[in-house]
C-alpha positions as CSV (number, residue, x, y, z in Angstrom):
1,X,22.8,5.7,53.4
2,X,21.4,9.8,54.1
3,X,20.0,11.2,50.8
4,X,22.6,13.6,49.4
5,X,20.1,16.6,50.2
6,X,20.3,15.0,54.2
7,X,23.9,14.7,54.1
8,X,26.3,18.1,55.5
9,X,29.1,18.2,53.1
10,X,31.1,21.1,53.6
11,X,33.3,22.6,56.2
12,X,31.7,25.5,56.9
13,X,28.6,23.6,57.2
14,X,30.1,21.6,59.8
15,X,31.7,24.8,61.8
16,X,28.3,26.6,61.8
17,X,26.6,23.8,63.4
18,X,29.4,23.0,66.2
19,X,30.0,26.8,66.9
20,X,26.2,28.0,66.8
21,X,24.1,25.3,67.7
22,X,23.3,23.2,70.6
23,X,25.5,20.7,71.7
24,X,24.8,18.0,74.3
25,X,26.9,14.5,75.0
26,X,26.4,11.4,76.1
27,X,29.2,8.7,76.8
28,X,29.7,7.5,73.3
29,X,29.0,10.5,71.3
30,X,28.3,14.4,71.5
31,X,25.8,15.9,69.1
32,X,25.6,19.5,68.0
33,X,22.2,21.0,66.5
34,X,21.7,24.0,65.0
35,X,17.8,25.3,64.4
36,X,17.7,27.8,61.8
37,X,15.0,29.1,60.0
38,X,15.3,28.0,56.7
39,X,16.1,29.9,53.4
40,X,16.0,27.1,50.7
41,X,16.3,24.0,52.7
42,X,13.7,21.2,52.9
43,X,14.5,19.0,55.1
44,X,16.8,18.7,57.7
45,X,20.8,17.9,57.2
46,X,23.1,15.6,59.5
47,X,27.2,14.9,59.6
48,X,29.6,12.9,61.1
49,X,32.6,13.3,63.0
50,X,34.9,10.5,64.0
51,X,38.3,10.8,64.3
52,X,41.3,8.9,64.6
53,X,41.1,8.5,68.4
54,X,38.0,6.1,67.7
55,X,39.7,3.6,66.2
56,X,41.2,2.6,63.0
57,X,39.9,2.8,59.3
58,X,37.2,-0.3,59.7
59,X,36.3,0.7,63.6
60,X,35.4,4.6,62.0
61,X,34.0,3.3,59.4
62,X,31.6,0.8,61.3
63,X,31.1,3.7,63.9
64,X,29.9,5.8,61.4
65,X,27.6,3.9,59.3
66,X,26.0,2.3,62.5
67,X,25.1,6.5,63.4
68,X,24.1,7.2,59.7
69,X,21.2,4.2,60.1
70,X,20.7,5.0,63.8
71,X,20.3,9.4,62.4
72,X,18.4,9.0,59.4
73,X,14.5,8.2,60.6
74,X,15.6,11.0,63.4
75,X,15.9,13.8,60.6
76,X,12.5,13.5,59.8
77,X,11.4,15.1,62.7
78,X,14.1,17.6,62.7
79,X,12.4,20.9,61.8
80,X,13.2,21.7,57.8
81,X,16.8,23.8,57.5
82,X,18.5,22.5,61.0
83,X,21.8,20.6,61.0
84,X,22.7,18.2,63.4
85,X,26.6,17.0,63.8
86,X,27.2,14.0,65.3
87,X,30.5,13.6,66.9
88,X,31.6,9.9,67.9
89,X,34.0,9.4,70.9
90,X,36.5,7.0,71.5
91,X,33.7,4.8,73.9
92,X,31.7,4.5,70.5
93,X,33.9,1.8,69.1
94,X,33.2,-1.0,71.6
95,X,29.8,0.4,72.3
96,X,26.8,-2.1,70.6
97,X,24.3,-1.1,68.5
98,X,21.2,-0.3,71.4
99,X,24.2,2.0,73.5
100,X,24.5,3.9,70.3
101,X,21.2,4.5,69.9
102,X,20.0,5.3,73.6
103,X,23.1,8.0,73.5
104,X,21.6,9.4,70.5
105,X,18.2,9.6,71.1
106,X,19.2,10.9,74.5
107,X,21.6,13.8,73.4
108,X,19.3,14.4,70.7
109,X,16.1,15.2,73.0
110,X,18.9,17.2,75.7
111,X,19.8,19.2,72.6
112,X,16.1,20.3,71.3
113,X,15.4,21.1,74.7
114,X,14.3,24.3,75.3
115,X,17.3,26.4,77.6
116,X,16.4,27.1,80.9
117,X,17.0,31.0,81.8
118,X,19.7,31.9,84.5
């Protein structure tokens, strides 16, 4: 379980993060991460999509909690004030625990990579 202060709870939240911030995929989930300086925030916030197309109520719900163990020692080195969304795809729900993590960590380090100029 995230600490209610690491958890992203509303929607606008959620849009700022997916619209603004960083997003890179791998085959069984896409993350979004938004670095902003911070204003009040101490540490760093995470959410989770997973929609209907992933399964039903008890395949989300596994989906999800495996992400919310797999995301919570990866906030702490998060920078203090970024969000990070964490959107599951429909590969997620047969996917084990170890592809899970290897997408994460991988679409996490894609996503705090610095861009490349054009």
């Amino acid at each position: 379980m995230l600490a209610a202060t690491q958890r992203l709870r509303r929607s606008a939240d959620f849009a700022a993060a997916i619209r603004g911030g960083r997003r890179a995929g791998r085959g069984t989930l896409v993350v979004h991460l938004l670095i902003e300086e911070p204003a009040h925030a101490s540490t760093a916030r995470a959410g989770f999509v997973v929609s209907k197309a992933v399964g039903n109520a008890v395949v989300r719900n596994k989906v999800r909690r495996r992400l919310r163990h797999l995301v919570r020692p990866l906030l702490i080195d998060l920078p203090p004030g970024a969000s990070l969304v964490v959107r599951a795809l429909p590969p997620a729900a047969e996917a084990g625990y170890a592809d899970l993590a290897t997408d994460l960590t991988g679409a996490l380090a894609s996503a705090r990579r610095p861009r490349r100029p054009r």
